[in-house]
C-alpha positions as a printed Julia matrix, in Angstrom:
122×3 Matrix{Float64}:
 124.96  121.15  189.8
 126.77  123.64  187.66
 124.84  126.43  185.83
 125.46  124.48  182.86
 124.02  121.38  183.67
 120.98  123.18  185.16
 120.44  125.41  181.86
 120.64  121.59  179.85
 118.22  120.68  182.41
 116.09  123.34  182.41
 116.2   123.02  177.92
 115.57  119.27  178.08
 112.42  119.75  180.06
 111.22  122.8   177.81
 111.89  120.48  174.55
 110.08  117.38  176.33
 106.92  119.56  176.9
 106.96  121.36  173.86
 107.01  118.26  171.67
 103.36  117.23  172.69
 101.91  121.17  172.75
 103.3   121.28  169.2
 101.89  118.14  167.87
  98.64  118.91  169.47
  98.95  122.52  167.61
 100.02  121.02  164.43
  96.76  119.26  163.85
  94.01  121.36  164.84
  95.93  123.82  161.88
  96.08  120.77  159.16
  95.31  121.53  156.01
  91.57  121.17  154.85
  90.72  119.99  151.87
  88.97  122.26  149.37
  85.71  120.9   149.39
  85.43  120.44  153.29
  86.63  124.29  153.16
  84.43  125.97  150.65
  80.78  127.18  152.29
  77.93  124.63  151.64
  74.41  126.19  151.47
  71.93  125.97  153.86
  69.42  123.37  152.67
  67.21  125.59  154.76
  67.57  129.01  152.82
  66.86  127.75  149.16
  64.07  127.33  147.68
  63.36  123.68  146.09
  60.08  124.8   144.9
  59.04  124.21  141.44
  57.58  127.32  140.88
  59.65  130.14  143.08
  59.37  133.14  140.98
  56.56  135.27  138.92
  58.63  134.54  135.94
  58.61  130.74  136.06
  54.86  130.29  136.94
  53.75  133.14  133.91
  55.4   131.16  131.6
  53.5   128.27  132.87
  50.21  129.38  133.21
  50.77  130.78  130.22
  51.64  127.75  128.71
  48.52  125.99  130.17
  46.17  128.65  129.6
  46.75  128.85  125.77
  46.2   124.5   125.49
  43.15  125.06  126.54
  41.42  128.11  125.7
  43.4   129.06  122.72
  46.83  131.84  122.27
  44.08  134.63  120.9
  42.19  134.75  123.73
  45.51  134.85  126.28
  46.75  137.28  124.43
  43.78  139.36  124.79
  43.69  139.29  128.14
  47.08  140.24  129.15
  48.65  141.61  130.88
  48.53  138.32  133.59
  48.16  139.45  137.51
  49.66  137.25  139.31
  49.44  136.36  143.18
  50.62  134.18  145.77
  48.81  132.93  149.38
  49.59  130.05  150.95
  51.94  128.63  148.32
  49.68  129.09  145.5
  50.11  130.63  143.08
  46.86  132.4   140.79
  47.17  133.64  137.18
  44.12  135.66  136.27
  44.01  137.5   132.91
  42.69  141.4   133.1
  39.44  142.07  130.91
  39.46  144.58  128.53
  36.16  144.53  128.19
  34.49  144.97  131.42
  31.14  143.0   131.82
  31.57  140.84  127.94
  32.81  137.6   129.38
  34.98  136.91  131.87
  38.44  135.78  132.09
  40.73  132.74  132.54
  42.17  131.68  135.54
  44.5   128.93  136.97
  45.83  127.94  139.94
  49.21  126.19  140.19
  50.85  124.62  143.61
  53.9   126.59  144.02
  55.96  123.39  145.93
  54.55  120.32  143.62
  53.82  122.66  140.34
  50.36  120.85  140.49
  47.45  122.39  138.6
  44.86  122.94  141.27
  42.12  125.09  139.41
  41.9   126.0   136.12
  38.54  127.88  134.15
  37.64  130.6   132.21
  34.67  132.71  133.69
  31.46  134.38  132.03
């Protein structure tokens, strides 16, 4: 065998066992599409609630407080305090007038947005 048949060899073997190395290559590197490619949020880090922020369950409470006890005596008892424990939320209003009534308060589900208590003390 003459050096030039054994460099053709030696080519026609590289070129038979690159074919399948660069087909195999060729497709783990395919194009994605856009929407496969963009980053999908974690289901896990958002939060579905209906009420997740103070602002959202003020403006309900709120909302709630003034259909039933009337927008002059909210208003008098603002500023609202508002807390959360064990996904529920409580809207109390701060008294003015220390020991002359008492004031509203409601209690809203912070996952359903459920009403679970709502009253105005004395």
């Amino acid at each position: 065998m003459s050096n030039r048949s054994s460099v053709f060899a030696v080519c026609l073997i590289g070129f038979i066992v690159s074919i399948p190395l660069y087909h195999f290559k060729s497709r783990s590197l395919r194009s994605i599409p856009f929407e496969e490619a963009s980053v999908k949020p974690n289901p896990l880090t958002i939060d579905t609630s209906a009420y997740p922020t103070i602002e959202s369950v003020l403006q309900r409470a709120e909302s709630e407080l003034k259909i039933m006890y009337g927008a002059k005596i909210v208003d008098s008892e603002k500023p609202l305090l508002v807390s959360l424990e064990n996904n529920i939320w409580t809207v109390v209003g701060s008294s003015k007038d220390a020991g002359k009534g008492g004031v509203s308060e409601i209690k809203i589900d912070k996952i359903t947005g459920k009403i679970i208590h709502i009253s105005h003390g004395k």
